[in-house]
MARKE-432595 format. One record per residue (C-alpha): y, z, x; residue number from 1. Coordinates in steps of 0.1 Angstrom, whole numbers. Each point is the difference from the previous one (the first is absolute). Example, Ala and Ser with C-alpha at 12.3 -4.5 7.8 and 13.67 -1.06 7.14 Angstrom:
BEGIN
{{-45,78,123},1}
{{34,-7,14},2}
This chain:
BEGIN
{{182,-29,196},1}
{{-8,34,-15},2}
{{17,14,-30},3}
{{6,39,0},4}
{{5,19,-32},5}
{{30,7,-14},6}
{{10,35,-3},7}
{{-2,-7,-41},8}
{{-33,-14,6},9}
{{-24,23,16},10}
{{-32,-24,19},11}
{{-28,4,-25},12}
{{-40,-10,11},13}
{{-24,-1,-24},14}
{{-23,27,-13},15}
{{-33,12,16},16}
{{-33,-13,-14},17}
{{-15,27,-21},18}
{{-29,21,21},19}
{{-29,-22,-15},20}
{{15,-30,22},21}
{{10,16,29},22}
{{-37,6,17},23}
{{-7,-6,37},24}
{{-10,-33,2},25}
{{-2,-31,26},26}
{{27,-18,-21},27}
{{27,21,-14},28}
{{21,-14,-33},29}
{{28,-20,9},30}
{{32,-3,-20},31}
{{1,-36,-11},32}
{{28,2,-25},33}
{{22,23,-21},34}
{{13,-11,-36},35}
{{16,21,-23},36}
{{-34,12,-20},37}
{{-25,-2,29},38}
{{-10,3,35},39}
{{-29,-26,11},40}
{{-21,10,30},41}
{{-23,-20,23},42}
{{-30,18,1},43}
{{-38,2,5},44}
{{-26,3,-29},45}
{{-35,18,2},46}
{{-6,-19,34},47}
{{22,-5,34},48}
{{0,-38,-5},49}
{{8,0,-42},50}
{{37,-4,4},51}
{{20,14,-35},52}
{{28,0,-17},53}
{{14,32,-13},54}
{{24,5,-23},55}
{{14,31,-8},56}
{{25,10,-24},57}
{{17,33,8},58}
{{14,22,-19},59}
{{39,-2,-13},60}
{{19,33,1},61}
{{23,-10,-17},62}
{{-17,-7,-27},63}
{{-19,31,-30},64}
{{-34,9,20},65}
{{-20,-10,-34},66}
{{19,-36,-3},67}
{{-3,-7,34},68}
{{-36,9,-4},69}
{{-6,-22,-27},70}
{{19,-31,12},71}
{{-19,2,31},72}
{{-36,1,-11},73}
{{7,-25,-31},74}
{{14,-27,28},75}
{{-26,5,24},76}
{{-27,-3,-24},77}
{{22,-30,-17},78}
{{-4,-18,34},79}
{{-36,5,9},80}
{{-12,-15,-40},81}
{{24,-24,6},82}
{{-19,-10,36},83}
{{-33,5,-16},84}
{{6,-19,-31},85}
{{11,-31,20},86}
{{-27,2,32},87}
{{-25,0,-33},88}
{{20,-30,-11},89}
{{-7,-22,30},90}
{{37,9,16},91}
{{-2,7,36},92}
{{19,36,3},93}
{{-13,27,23},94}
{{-24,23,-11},95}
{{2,31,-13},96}
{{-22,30,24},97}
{{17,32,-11},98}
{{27,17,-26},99}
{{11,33,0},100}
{{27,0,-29},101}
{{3,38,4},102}
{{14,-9,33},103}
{{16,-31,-5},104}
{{-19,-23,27},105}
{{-20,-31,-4},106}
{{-21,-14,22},107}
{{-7,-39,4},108}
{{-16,-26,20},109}
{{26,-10,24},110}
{{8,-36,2},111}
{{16,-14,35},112}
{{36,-18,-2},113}
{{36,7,-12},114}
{{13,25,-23},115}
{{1,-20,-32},116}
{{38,18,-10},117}
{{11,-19,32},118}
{{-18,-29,-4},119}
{{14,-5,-37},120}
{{37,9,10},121}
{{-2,-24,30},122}
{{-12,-24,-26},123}
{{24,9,-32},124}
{{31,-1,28},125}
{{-14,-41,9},126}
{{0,-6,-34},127}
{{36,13,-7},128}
{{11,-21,29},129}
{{2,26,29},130}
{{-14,-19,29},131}
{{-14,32,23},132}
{{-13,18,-37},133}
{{18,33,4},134}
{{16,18,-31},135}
{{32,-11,-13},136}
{{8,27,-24},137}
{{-10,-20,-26},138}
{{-34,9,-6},139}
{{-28,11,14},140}
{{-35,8,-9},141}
{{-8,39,-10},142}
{{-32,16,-9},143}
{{-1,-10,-34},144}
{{0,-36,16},145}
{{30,-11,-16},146}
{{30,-18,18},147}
{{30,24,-5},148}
């Protein structure tokens, strides 16, 4: 069953890739989800068969062009030390292959399975008693990773 946009809510789709990650290739990026601070892309790294995860963070217009600027490259760079810091630790995270905080967009070693947001709501919903794990208005996990 299809859902059509109300006339107060006009259908959105999420922003093109910037240039750099729209080249002709054998595997295009595919949209794998949207949250509110990020797109993350399936994509291919250096070689055909070096699948990627790409990240990219675009730009807000609502917010001042020099804030957004800022917010954007300190929480991109914020995620890859973060990454680094624990794959040096012995904590099995993807790798880091590429950051372009001018851009927004990081680039990591993609890892096969489930989204971890849904995997953790699924799990958070169990745990609050909801047999099939969907939301209950209660709380849910965000970005940050806290239950809200």
């Amino acid at each position: 069953m299809e859902s059509s946009p109300s006339p107060s809510q006009p259908e959105t789709s999420p922003p093109t890739l910037p240039p750099l990650f729209t080249y002709p290739s054998s595997h295009p990026p595919t949209l794998i989800t949207q949250g509110a601070e990020a797109l993350l892309y399936k994509s291919t790294y250096l070689l055909p068969s070096l699948s990627c995860a790409l990240k990219w963070r675009p730009s807000k217009p609502y917010r001042h062009p020099i804030l957004d600027q800022r917010l954007t490259k300190a929480r991109i760079l914020a995620e890859a030390r973060v990454l680094v810091k624990c794959r040096r630790e012995g904590v099995v995270v993807p790798a880091v292959y590429a950051v372009d905080e001018g851009k927004g967009c990081l680039m990591v070693e993609w890892i096969e399975g489930e989204v971890v947001r849904i995997r953790l709501n699924e799990w958070i919903g169990k745990k609050d008693g909801k047999k099939d794990g969907k939301k209950d208005g209660k709380r849910e996990v965000t970005a940050g990773g806290r239950g809200e």
